[in-house]
N, C-alpha and C positions, 0 to 999 in steps of 0.2 A: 571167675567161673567155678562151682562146685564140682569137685571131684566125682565121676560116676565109679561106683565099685560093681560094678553089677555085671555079668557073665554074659546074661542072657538077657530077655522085657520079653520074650516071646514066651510061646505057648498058652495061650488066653484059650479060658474054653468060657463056655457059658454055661450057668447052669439053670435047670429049670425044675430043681429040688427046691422044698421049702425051705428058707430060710432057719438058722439057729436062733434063741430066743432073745441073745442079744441083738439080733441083729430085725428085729422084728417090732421094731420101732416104730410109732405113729410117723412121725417126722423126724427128718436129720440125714445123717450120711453115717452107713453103720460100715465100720471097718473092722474084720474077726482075723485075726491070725489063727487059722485054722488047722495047721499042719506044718511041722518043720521035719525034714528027713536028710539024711544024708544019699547023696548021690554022686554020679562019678566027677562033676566037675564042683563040689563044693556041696555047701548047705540047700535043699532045693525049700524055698517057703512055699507056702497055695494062704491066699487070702483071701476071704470073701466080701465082699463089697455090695453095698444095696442104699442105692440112691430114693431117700423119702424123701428129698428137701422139697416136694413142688414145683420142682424147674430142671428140663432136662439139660444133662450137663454134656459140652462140645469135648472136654476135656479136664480132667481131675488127676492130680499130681501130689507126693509129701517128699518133704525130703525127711529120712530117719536115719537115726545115732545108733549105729549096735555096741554095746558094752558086750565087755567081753567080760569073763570068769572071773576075776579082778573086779568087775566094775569102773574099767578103763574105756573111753570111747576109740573103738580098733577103727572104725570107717566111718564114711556119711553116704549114704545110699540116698538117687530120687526113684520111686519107684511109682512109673508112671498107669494106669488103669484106662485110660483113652475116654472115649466116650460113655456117656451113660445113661438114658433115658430115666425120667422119674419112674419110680415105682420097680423097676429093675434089678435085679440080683446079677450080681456077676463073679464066676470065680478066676483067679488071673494067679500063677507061679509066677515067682522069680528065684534064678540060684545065684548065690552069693558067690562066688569063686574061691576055690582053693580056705576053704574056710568049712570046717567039721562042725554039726549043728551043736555038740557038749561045748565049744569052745564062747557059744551064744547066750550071754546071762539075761539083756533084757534087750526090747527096740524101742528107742523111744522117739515119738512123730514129733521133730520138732518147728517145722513148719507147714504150712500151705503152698507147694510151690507152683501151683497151677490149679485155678478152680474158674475157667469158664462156661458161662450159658451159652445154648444154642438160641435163644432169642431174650432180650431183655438183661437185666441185671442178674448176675452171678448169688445165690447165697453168699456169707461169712462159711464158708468149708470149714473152717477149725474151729469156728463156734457151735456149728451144727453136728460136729464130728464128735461118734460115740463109737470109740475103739474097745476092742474084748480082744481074749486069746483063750482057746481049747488046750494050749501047750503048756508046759515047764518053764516056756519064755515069755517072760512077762514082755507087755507090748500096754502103750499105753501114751498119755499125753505129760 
């Protein structure tokens, strides 16, 4: 069983802002590291997520590697985003616990750990998946 590092999975809002331009993709699954900040229980991330694959998804999941200042991997985080209808933009935080966001050098997605359809066959998530970042922390595949 993977280790969860993770404080919180709450606090999901939705948003109903244009999308950023990476994330404004024909098709695929665009994932933006949009914001890292510190707050009182750790690092808090906000990520932005926008489902183009043409198929709404029941549930979508990664497990990711955070390296630390070093370039050492300090944890494995899954950080899960729930459902997601096609063509949907969604913003989702999660905080890292006990962990200061300078102490964060990159994230890196290194698998799919959960990518189902609400009808029919699921996309390849990780082949469709075009990860970006707005921050100093690199995030990436």
């Amino acid at each position: 069983m993977m280790p969860k590092s993770i404080a919180a999975l709450a606090m999901v809002a939705i948003s109903g802002l244009s999308a950023a331009p990476a994330l404004a993709q024909d098709s695929g699954f665009g994932l933006e590291l949009n914001n890292v900040r510190d707050s009182e229980n750790g690092c808090r991330m906000t990520y932005v997520a926008r489902n183009a694959t043409g198929t709404d998804l029941d549930a979508i999941s990664f497990e990711v590697a955070v390296f630390d200042a070093s370039d050492i991997v300090s944890r494995l985080l899954i950080l899960e985003f729930g459902a997601l209808t096609d063509g949907k933009t969604k913003v989702v935080q999660f905080d890292l616990a006990d962990q200061p966001c300078e102490g964060i050098n990159r994230l890196l997605i290194n698998n799919v750990t959960e990518c189902a359809a609400s009808e029919g066959e699921a996309p390849d998530c990780m082949a469709v998946l075009n990860a970006s970042s707005r921050t100093d922390v690199g995030f990436g595949l």
